[in-house]
N, C-alpha and C positions, 0 to 999 in steps of 0.2 A: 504494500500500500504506500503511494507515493506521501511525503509529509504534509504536501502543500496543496491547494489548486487556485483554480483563477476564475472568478467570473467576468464575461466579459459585458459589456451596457453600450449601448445604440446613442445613448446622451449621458455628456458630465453629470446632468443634473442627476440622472438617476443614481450614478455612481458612485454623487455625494449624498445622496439619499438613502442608498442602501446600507455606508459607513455609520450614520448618524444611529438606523434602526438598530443594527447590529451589535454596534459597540456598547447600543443603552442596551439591548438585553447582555451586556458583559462579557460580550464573546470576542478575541482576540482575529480585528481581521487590521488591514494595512490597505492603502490606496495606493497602486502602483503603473507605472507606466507599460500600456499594452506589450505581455513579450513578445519578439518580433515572429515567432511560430506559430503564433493566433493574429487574424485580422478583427477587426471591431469598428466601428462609426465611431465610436470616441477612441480616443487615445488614453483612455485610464480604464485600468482594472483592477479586480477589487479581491487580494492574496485571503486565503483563510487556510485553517488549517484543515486537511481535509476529511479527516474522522468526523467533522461535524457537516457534512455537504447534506444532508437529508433533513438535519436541523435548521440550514442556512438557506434551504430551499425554501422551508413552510413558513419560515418567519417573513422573507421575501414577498412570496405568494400573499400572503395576511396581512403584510402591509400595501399589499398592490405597487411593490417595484418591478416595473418591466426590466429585467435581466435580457439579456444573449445569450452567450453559450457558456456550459461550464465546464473547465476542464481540471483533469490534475497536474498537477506543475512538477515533470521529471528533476533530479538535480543532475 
């Protein structure tokens, strides 16, 4: 299981919207520049750890952040 992944977001805004959801329910994500093996409409993506990708999905979904795609992030 990879440690990291990456969502990716079609708009800043949502990218800065899903940091904001996220971090208030406590969960350790970072705002990072799209890596160059994923393409996106924005240039930010948004690292989490990825043991929690099913938890970081439904919270998403319940806050109505439209996401892109999500992936894991090899090292």
């Amino acid at each position: 299981m990879p440690p990291y992944g990456v969502i990716l977001f079609h708009t800043t805004s949502a990218a800065l919207r899903s940091e904001k959801v996220l971090k208030g329910r406590g969960l350790a994500v970072k705002l990072i520049p799209t890596p160059r093996e994923f393409s996106s409409d924005c240039g930010m993506a948004l690292r989490f750890e990825w043991a929690e990708v099913e938890r970081i999905n439904t919270l998403l979904a319940e806050a109505r952040v439209e996401t892109g795609s999500v992936h894991p992030l090899e090292p």
